[in-house]
N, C-alpha and C positions, 0 to 999 in steps of 0.2 A: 099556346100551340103545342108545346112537348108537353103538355099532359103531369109537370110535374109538381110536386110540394114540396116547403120546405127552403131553407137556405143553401145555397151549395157550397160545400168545398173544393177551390181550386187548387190545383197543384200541378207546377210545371215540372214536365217528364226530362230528365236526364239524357243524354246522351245524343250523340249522334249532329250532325251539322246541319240539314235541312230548315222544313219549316217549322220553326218552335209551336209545340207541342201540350197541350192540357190535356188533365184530366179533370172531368169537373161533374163532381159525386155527389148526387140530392139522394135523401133520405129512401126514396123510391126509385131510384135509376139513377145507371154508373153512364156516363157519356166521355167522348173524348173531341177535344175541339183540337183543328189544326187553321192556323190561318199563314200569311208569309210574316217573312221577318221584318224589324224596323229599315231605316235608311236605304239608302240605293243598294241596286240589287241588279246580276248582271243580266241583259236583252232575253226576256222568253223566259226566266227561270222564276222559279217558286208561285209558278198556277195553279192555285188552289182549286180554282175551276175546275181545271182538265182533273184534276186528280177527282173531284165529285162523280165527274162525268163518268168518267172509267168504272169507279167503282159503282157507281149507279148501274151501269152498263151488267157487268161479271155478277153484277147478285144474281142473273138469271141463268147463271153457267154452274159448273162444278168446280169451277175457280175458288176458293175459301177468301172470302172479303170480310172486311168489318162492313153491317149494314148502314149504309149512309142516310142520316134525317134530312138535311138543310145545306142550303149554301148561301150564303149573305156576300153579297159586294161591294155593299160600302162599306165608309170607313169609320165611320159615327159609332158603333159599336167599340172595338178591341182597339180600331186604327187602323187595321187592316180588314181586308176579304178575307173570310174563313167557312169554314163549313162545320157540321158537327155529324158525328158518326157513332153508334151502341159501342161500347166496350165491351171487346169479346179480353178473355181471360186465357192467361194460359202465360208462357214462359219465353222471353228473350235471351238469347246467346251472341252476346256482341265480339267472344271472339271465337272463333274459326276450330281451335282444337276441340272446343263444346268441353271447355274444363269443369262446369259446373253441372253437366250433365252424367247420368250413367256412363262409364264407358261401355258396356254391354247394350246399349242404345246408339251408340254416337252411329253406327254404322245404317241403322233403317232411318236416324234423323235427317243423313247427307240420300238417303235414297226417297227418301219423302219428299225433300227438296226438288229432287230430281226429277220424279213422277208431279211435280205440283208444277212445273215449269211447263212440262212435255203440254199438262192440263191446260193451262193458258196458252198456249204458242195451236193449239187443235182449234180453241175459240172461235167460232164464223165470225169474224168481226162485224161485219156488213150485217148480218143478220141479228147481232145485240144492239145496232143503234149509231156504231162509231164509225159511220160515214165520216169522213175528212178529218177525223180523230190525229191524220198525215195522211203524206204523202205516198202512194205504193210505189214501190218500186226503186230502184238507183239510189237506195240507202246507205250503203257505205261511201260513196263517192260524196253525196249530198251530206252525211254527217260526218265525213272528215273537212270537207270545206268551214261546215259552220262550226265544229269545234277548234281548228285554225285560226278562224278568224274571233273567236269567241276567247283566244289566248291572246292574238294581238293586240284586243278592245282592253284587255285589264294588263297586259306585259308592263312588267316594271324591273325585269330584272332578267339577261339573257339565260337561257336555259338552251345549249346547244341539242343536247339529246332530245329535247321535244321537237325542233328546228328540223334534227339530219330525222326522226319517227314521222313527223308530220309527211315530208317529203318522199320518205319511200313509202311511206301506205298509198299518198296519191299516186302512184306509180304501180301499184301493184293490188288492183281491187279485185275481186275474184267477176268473173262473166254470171255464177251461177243466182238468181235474184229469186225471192219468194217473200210474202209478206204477211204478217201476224203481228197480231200484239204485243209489244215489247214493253216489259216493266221496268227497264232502262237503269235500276238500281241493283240488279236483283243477288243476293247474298246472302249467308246466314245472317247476318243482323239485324235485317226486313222482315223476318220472319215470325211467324208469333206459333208456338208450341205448343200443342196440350196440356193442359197443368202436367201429368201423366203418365204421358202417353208418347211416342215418338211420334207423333202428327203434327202435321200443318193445319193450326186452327185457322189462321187468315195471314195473308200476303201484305206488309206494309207499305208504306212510303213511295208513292205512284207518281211525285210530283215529275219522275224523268219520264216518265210513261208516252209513248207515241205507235203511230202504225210500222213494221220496221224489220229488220232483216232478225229469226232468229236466233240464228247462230252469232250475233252481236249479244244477247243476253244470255246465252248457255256461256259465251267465251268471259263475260264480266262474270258468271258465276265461278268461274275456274280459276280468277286472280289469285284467290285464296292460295293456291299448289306455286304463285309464279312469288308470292312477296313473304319475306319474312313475319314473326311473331312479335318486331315491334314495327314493323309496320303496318300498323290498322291490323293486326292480331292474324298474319296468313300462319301456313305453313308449311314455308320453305326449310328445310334443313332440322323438320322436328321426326321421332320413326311413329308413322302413322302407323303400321300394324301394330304396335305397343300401345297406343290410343283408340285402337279401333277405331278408325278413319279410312274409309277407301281411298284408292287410288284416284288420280286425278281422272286415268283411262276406268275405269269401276264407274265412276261416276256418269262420266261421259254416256257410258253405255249403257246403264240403267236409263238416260233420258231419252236416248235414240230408242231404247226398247218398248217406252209409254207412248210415245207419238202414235198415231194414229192415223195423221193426215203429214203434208208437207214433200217439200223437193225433196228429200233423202240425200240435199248436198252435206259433208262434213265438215269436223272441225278442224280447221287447218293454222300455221303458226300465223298469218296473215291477221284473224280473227282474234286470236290472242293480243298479239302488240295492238289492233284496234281498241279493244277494250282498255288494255293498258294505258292508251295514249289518253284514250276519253276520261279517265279515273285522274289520271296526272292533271288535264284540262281541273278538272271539278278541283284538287287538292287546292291549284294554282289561285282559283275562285275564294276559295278557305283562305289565302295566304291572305291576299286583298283585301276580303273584311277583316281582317285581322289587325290589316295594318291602319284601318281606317275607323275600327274602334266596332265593325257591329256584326261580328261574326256571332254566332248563336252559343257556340260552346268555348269556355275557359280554355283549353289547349285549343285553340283556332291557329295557333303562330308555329307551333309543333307541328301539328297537324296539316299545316298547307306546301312543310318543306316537303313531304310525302311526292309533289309532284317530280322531284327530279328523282327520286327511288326510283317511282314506279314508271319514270322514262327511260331507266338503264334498263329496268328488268326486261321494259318492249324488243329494246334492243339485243338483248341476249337470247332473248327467247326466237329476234328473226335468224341473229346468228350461229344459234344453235339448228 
C-alpha cells in the first residue's frame, strides 16, 4: 500500500514526553510513525486518532502539517494504534533561547511562530471536516474542571499551589468565549524549521489538539517568558535583546496582528496561570509514569517535579 522497497530503518526519535516517536527510512521514502506509549495511560490522553484526524483535516489550510498516510487501530502491528505521516525535514529547537540557531534569525523564528498560530486559530474549522473535533464554547470552565480532576485521578503527592491555582481560576473565568482550533501543546519545541530558513515547515505533536478558546494556546505559547532556563529551557531571567529574542509583549502582538478573523478578546494574567496550571497537570502526568516504570523519556522523574515550578510561577504571575 505505501508504495515502497526495500528494508527499512527504524529509529526511535529523542526527546520530548508524548507519544513515542519513529522514524522509519526505506531506500525510496523518509516516513515517520507515531503511535501511544506502552502501559496505562491517563483517561483521554495519547489519541493518535484525533492527532490523524487534525492533521488530515489542516492539509487543506495554510496551516504547515506533516502529510499524514494511514492510521491503524489495532494492536497486532507495534502493540499499539499509530498512524504514519511523510517526513518533512527541516530543524528542531527544544530550547526556547534557539541557542542553536542564528541569533540574527532568532527574532523572525519567534514571529513565525507567531504568524503560524494566528494561521490555525483563522481555520474554519466546521468547514475543514472537524465537526465535534469538541466541544464549542465554555472552554476554560470545562478544561479547568477536567484538568482538576485529571490531577486527582493520578494525585500521589499534595501540591498545595496546584490545590489554592485550581481554585482561583474556577473562580475567575473571563465572560468573553470564541472558539478555533487549538493545538493544545503549542511551543517552540513542536515546531519544525526550515533547514535554512527562519520558517515554520510543519506544526508538531497534535495529540493535545481539540475545539477551544484561543487565547488558551497563544497563553501556553508565552510560558516560555513565565519559566526559567532549567525549567523545560524558558526564559525567565535570561537578557533577550542580547539573544535576539523578542518580548514576551513583541510577540504577543505580532499574533494579534496575523489574525484575520476572531473576538479581538486579549491576553490577560487569567489565561497565563490557566496555561500554567494545564502544563504543571501534564508535568504531574510525567511524574506518575515515572514512578510506575513507563514514562517515554530517561529524565521522566526530573521532568515531572516541573509541575510544582510551574504552579508557583501561576501564582505569581496572578499575583503580580
Amino acid at each position: 500500500k505505501l508504495g515502497v522497497r526495500g528494508a527499512p530503518v527504524i529509529e526511535r526519535v529523542s526527546g520530548g514526553q508524548s507519544n513515542p516517536t519513529f522514524f522509519i527510512t526505506y531506500p525510496d521514502r523518509r516516513l515517520v510513525l507515531r503511535k501511544q506509549p506502552a502501559g496505562p495511560i491517563l483517561p483521554s490522553a495519547h489519541a493518535v486518532d484525533r492527532e490523524f484526524r487534525v492533521l488530515a483535516a489542516l492539509a487543506k489550510t495554510n496551516v504547515p502539517v506533516p502529510p499524514v498516510i494511514l492510521f491503524y487501530p489495532e494492536r497486532d502491528v507495534v502493540g499499539t494504534p499509530f498512524y504514519l505521516m511523510e517526513r518533512v525535514e527541516g530543524r528542531v529547537f527544544h530550547n526556547a533561547a534557539l541557542h542553536d540557531a542564528p541569533p540574527a534569525e532568532r527574532q523572525a523564528m519567534y514571529f513565525a511562530m507567531a504568524e503560524t498560530l494566528a494561521r490555525l486559530h483563522d481555520v474554519d474549522w466546521k468547514a475543514v471536516g472537524l465537526e465535534g473535533f469538541g466541544k464549542p464554547g465554555n472552554y476554560f470552565a470545562r478544561q479547568i474542571a477536567r484538568w482538576t480532576r485529571q490531577w486527582e485521578s493520578i494525585r500521589f503527592r499534595e501540591i498545595p499551589e496546584l490545590s489554592e491555582l485550581a481554585a482561583w481560576l474556577a473562580a475567575h473565568v473571563p465572560e468573553d468565549d470564541e472558539t478555533t482550533i487549538c493545538h493544545g501543546d503549542y511551543r517552540m519545541g513542536n515546531l519544525l524549521f526550515h533547514p535554512t530558513k527562519p520558517e515554520v515547515v510543519a506544526v508538531l505533536d497534535w495529540e493535545l489538539s481539540t475545539l477551544g478558546h484561543p487565547l488558551a494556546d497563544l497563553a501556553f505559547s508565552c510560558i516560555a517568558w513565565h519559566s526559567r532556563p532549567d525549567e523545560y529551557g524558558g526564559l525567565m531571567g535570561l537578557d533577550l535583546a542580547e539573544l535576539g529574542i523578542p518580548t514576551e509583549a513583541a510577540y504577543v502582538e505580532r499574533y494579534e496582528a496575523a489574525r484575520r478573523h476572531g473576538g479581538g478578546a486579549r491576553l490577560r494574567p487569567f489565561h497565563l496561570a490557566f496555561a500554567l496550571f494545564r502544563f504543571a497537570v501534564i508535568f504531574e502526568g510525567i511524574a506518575v509514569r515515572a514512578r510506575i516504570g513507563t514514562a517515554v523519556a530517561e529524565n521522566a522523574a526530573a521532568v515531572g517535579d516541573l509541575s510544582m515550578a510551574f504552579a508557583r510561577h501561576a501564582l505569581q504571575v496572578i499575583d503580580e
